[in-house]
N, CA, C and O atoms as CSV, one atom per row, in Angstrom:
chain,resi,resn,atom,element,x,y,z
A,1,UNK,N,N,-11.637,-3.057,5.227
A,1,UNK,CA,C,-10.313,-2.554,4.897
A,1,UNK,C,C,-9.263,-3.325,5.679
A,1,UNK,O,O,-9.459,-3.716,6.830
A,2,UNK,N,N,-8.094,-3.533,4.975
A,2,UNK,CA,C,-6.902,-4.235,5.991
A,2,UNK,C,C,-6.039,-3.126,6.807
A,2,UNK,O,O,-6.419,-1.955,6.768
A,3,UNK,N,N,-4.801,-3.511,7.595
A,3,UNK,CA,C,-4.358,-2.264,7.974
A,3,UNK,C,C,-2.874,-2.873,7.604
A,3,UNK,O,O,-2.699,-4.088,7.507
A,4,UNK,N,N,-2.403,-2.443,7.515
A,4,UNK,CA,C,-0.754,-2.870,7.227
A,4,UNK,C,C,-0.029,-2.054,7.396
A,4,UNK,O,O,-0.509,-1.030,7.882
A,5,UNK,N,N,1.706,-2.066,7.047
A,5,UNK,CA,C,2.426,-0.708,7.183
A,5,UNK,C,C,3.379,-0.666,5.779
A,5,UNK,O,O,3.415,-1.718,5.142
A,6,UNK,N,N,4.151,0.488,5.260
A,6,UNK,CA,C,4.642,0.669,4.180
A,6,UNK,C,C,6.051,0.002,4.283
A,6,UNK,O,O,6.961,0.692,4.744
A,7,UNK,N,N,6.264,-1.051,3.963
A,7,UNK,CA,C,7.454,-1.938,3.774
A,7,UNK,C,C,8.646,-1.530,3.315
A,7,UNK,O,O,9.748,-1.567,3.862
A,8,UNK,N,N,8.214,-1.005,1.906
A,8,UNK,CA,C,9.208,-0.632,0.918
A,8,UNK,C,C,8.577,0.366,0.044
A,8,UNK,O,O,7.438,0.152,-0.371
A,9,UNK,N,N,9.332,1.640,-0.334
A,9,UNK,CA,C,8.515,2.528,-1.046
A,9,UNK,C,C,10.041,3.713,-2.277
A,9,UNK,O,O,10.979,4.387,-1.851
A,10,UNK,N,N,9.716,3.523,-3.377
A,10,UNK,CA,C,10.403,4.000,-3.680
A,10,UNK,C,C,9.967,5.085,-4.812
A,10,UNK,O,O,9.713,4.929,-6.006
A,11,UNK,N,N,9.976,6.134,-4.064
A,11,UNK,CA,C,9.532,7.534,-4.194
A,11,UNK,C,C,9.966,7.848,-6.335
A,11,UNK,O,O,9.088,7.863,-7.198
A,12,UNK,N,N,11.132,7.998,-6.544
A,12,UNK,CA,C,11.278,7.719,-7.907
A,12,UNK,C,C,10.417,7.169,-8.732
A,12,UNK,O,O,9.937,7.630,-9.767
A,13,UNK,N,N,10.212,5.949,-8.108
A,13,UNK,CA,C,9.218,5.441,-9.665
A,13,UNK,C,C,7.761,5.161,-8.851
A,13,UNK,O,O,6.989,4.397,-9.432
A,14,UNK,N,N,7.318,5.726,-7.536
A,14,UNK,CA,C,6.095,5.611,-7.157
A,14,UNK,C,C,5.315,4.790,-7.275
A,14,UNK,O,O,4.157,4.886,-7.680
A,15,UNK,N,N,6.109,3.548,-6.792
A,15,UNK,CA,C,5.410,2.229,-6.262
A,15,UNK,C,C,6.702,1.720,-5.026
A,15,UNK,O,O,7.890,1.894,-4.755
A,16,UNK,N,N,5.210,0.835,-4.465
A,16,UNK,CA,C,5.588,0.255,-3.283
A,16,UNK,C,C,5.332,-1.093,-2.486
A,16,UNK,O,O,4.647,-1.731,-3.286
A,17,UNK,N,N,5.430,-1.569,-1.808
A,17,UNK,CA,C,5.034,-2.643,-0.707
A,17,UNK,C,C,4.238,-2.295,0.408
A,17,UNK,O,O,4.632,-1.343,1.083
A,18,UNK,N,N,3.256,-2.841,0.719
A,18,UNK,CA,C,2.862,-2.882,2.047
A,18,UNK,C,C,2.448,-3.858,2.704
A,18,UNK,O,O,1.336,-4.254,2.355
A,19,UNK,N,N,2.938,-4.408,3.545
A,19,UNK,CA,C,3.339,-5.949,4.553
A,19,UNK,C,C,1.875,-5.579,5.023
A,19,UNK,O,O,1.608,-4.391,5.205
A,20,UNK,N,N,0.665,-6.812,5.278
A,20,UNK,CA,C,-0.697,-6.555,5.630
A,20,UNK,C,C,-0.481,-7.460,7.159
A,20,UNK,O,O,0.065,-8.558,7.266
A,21,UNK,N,N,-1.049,-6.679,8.191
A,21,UNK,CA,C,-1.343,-7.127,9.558
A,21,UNK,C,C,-1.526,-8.159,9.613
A,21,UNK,O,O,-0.797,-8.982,10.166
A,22,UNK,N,N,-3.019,-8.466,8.790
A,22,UNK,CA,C,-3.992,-9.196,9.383
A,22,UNK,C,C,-3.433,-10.849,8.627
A,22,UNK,O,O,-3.749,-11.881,9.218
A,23,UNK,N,N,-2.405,-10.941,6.992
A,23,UNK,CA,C,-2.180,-12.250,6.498
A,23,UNK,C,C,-0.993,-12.131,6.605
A,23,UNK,O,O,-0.447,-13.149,7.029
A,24,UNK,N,N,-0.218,-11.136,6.353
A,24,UNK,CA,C,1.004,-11.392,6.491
A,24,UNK,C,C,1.896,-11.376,4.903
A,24,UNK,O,O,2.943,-11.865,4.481
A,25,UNK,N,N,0.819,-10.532,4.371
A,25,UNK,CA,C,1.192,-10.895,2.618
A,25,UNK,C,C,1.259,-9.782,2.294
A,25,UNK,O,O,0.332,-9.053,2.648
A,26,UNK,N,N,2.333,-9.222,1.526
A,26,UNK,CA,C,2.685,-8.023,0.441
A,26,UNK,C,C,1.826,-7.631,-0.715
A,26,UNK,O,O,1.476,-8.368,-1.637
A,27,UNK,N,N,1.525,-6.327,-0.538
A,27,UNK,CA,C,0.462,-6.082,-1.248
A,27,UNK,C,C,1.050,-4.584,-2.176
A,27,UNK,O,O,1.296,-3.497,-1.653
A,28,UNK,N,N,1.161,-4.884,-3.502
A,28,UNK,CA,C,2.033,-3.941,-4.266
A,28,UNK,C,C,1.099,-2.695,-4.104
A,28,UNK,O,O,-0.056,-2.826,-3.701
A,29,UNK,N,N,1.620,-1.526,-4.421
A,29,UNK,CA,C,0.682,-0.167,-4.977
A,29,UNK,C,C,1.391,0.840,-5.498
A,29,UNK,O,O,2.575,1.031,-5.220
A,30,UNK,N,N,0.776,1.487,-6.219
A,30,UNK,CA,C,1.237,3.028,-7.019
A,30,UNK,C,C,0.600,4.104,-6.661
A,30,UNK,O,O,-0.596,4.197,-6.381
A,31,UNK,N,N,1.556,5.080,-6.672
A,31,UNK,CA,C,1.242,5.894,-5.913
A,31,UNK,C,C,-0.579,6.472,-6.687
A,31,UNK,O,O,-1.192,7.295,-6.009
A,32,UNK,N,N,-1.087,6.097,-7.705
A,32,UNK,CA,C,-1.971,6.733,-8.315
A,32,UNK,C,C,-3.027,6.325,-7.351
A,32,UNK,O,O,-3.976,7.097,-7.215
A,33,UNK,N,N,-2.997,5.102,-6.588
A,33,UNK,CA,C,-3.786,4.686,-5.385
A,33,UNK,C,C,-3.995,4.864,-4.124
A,33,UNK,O,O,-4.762,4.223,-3.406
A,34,UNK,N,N,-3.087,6.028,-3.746
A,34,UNK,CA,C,-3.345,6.467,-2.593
A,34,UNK,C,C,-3.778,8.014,-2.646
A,34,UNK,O,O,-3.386,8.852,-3.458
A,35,UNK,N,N,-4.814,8.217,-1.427
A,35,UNK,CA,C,-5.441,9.430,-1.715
A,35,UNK,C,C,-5.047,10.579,-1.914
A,35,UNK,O,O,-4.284,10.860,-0.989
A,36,UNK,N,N,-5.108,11.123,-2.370
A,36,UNK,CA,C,-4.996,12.399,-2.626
A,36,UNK,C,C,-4.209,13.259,-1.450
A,36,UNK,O,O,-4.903,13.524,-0.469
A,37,UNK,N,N,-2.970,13.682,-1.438
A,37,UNK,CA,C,-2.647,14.570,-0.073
A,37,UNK,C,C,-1.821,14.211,0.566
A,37,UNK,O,O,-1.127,15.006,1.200
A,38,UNK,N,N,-1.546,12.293,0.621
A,38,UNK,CA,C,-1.281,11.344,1.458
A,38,UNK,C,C,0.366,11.354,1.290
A,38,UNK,O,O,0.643,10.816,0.217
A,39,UNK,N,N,1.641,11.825,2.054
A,39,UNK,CA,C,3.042,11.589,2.168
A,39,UNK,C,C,3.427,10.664,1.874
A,39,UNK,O,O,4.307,11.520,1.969
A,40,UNK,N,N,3.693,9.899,1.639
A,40,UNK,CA,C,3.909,8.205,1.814
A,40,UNK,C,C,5.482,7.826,2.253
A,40,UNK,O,O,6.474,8.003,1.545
A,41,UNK,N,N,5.459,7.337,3.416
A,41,UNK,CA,C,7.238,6.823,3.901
A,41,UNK,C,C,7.183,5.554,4.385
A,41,UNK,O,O,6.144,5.016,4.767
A,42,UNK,N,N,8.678,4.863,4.384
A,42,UNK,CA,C,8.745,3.586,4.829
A,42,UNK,C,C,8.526,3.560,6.260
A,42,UNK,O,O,9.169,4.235,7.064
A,43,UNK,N,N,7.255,2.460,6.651
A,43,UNK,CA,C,7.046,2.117,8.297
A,43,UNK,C,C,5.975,3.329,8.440
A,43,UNK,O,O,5.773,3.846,9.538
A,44,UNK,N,N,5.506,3.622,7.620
A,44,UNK,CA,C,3.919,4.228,7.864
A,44,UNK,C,C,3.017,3.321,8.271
A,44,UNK,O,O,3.229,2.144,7.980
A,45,UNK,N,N,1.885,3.660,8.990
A,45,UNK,CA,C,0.569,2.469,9.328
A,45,UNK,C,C,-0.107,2.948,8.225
A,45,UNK,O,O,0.234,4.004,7.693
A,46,UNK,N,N,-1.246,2.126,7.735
A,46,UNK,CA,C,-2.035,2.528,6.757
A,46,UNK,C,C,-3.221,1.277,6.283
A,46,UNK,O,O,-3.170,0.053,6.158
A,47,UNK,N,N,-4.052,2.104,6.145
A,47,UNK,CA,C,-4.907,1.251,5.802
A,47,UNK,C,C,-5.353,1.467,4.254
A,47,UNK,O,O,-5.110,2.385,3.470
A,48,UNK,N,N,-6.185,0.131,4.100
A,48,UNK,CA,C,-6.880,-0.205,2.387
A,48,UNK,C,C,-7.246,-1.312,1.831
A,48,UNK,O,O,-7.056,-2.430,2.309
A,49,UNK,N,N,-7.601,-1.150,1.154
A,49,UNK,CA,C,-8.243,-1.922,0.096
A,49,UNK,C,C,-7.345,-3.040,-0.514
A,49,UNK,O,O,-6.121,-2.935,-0.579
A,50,UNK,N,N,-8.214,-4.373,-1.059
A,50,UNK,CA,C,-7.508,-4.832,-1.698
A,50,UNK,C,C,-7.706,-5.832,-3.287
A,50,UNK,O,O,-7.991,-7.023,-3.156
A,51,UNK,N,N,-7.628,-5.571,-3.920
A,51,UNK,CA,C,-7.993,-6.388,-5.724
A,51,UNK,C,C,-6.960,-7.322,-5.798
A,51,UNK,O,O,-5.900,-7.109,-5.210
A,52,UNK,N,N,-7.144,-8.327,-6.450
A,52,UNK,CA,C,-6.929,-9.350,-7.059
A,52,UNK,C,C,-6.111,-8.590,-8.597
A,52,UNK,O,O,-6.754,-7.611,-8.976
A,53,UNK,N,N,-5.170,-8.818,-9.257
A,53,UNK,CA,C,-4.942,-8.106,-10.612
A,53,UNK,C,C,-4.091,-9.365,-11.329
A,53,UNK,O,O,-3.579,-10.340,-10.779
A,54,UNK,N,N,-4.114,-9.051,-12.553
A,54,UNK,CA,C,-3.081,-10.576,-13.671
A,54,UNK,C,C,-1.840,-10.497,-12.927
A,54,UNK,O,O,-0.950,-11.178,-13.436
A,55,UNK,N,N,-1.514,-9.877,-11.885
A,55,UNK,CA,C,0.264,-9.367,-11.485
A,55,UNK,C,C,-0.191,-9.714,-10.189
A,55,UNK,O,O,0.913,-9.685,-9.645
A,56,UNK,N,N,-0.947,-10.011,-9.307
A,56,UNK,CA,C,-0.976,-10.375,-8.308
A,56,UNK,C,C,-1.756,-9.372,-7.422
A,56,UNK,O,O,-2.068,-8.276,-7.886
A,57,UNK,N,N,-2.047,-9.693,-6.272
A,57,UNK,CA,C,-2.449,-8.582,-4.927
A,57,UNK,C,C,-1.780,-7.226,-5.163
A,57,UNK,O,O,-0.561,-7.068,-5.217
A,58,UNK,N,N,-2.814,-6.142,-5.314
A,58,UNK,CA,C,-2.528,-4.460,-5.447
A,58,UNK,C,C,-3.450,-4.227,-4.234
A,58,UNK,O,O,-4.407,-4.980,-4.056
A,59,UNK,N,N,-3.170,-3.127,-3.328
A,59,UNK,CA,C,-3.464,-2.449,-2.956
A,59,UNK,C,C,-4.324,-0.899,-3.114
A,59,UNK,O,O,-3.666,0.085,-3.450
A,60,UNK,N,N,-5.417,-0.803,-2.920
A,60,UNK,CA,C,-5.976,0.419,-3.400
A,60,UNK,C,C,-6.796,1.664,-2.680
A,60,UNK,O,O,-7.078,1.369,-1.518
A,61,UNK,N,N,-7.090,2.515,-2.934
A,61,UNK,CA,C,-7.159,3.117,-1.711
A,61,UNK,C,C,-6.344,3.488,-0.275
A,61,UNK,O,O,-6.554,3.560,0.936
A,62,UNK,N,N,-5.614,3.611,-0.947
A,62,UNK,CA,C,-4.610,3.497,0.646
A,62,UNK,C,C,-4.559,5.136,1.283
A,62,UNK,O,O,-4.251,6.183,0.714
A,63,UNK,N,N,-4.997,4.874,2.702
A,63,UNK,CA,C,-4.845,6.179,3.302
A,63,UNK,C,C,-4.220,5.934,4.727
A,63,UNK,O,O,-3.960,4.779,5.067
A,64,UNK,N,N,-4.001,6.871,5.467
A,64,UNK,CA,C,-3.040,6.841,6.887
A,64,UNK,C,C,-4.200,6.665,7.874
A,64,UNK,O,O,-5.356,7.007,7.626
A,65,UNK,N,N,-3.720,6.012,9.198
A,65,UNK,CA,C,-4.701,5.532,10.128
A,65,UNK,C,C,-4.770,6.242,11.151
A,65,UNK,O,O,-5.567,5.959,12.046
């Protein structure tokens, strides 16, 4: 899993950014990818997963650390 933090998140249309620790690369996600329960705010730590998609690096699995 990588760990990164929530960059940019915009609650309305429930997708976001998350800047990754370890490359340094933005990794998109929707909220349908983070677990179940999970708050989500800008400058959260968080960790997850990551896929390859036709749109670039998504994020999946994402939960708080």
């Amino acid at each position: 899993m990588k760990v990164g933090y929530i960059k940019e998140w915009d609650k309305l249309k429930g997708w976001g950014f998350i800047e990754c620790d370890e490359d340094d690369q933005d990794y998109f996600f929707h909220i349908s990818k983070v677990r179940p329960g999970l708050k989500i705010r800008e400058g959260m730590e968080v960790k997850f997963d990551s896929t390859i998609t036709q749109r670039g690096d998504e994020a999946e699995n994402v939960s708080h650390i």
